[in-house]
Structures are given as structure tokens and as C-alpha cells.
N, C-alpha and C positions, 0 to 999 in steps of 0.2 A: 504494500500500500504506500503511495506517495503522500508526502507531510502535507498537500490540501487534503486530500481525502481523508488523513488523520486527523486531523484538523477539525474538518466539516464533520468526523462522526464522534468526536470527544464534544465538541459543543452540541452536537445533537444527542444525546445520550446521557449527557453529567448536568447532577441541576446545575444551574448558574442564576446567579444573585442578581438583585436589581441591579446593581451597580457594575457590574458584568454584564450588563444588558447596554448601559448609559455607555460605558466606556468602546462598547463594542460601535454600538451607534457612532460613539464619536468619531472613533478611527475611521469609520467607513466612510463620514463625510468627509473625513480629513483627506484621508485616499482619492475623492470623487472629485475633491473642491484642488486637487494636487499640491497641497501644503505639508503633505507628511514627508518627512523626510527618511524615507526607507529603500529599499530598493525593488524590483519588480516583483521580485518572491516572495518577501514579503508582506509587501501588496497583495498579491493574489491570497498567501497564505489568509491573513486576517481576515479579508471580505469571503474566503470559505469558512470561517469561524462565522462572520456576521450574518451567514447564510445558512448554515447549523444551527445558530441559535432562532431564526427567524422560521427556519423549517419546521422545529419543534413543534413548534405552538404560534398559533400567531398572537403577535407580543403586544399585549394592550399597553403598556408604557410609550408611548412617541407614537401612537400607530401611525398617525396622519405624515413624522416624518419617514416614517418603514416604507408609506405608500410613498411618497415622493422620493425616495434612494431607488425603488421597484419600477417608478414610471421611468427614471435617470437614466439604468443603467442600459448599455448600448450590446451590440454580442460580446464587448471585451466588457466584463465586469467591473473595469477599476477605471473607465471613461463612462462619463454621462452626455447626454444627447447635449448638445449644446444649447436648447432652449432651455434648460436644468440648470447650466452652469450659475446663475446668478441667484438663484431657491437654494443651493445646497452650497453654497459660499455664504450666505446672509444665515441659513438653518447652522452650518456649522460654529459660527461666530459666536451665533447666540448662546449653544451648546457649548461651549468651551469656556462660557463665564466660570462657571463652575466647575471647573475640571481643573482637579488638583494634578498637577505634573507627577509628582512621586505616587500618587493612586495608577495613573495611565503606564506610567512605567513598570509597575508590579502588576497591571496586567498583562503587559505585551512579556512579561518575565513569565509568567504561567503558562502563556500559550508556548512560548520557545520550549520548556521546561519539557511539556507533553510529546513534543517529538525527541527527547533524550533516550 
């Protein structure tokens, strides 16, 4: 099994907390809105996490943003349709008031972790 597909079935599979929910959201916009600074693999790896967890259950937390990452996303996953581009740069800003750095970092630490 390749590290998406590990990925996409440890977050489809393990509970995960609200805030595993928030942080996942974030990243994805971060990914969408191209201000994260990672590289393509990781790019992809995460939004198969964001996608594992959305696959799960559909997530009443953000739904309205879940829908609007879902209408964005284009056949490559981690580009959105460019009428999107300006919704998921303004969704992420907003989102990211509150997002503690050292919280976001000890999640992208978990998911690394799962493919050890």
C-alpha cells in the first residue's frame, strides 16, 4: 500500500477529534489556496487524509466549507477550478485566525508518524 492510500485509510478508520477535523480542513485550504509550504507529496499525502476523514462520515463541522473544497477541487486534487480561487483564499484566512502553529505542526507530526 502506498503512504496516500495509508493515509486515506488510517483517517478513514481511527476516530479523529474535532480539532483533527479543523486542522485537516485547514491544511487543505492551505494546499488549495497554494500557501503551504510542503512539497507535492505531501500535498497529495494530506488532502488523502482530508479525504479519509470526509469519506467517513460527512462532517457537520464546516460542512458549507467541505462543500466548497468539493465544488474547488479540479481532477488534480490539490488545484481548484479557478473561479474557487478567491472563496478558499478568503475561507482559509478566516480559518487560520485561530490556528495555533505548534497545534498544526503536531498534526502534520501524527500523520508523518502513521507511515513509520
Amino acid at each position: 500500500m502506498d503512504d496516500m492510500s495509508t493515509a486515506y485509510e488510517w483517517a478513514k478508520t481511527n476516530e479523529i477529534s474535532e480539532q483533527e477535523v479543523q486542522y485537516a480542513t485547514i491544511l487543505a485550504l492551505k494546499i488549495l489556496d497554494d500557501s503551504c509550504k510542503m512539497d507535492l507529496d505531501n500535498y497529495n499525502l494530506f488532502m488523502a487524509v482530508y479525504d479519509g476523514i470526509n469519506d467517513k462520515v460527512p462532517c457537520p463541522l464546516n460542512k458549507k466549507v467541505h462543500e466548497i473544497i468539493e465544488l474547488s477541487r479540479c481532477d488534480d486534487p490539490i488545484i481548484p477550478k479557478d473561479e474557487y480561487k478567491d472563496i478558499i483564499h478568503n475561507l482559509r484566512v478566516t480559518m487560520m485566525k485561530d490556528m495555533e502553529k505548534s497545534v498544526m505542526k503536531a498534526y502534520k507530526q501524527t500523520i508523518w508518524n502513521i507511515l513509520e
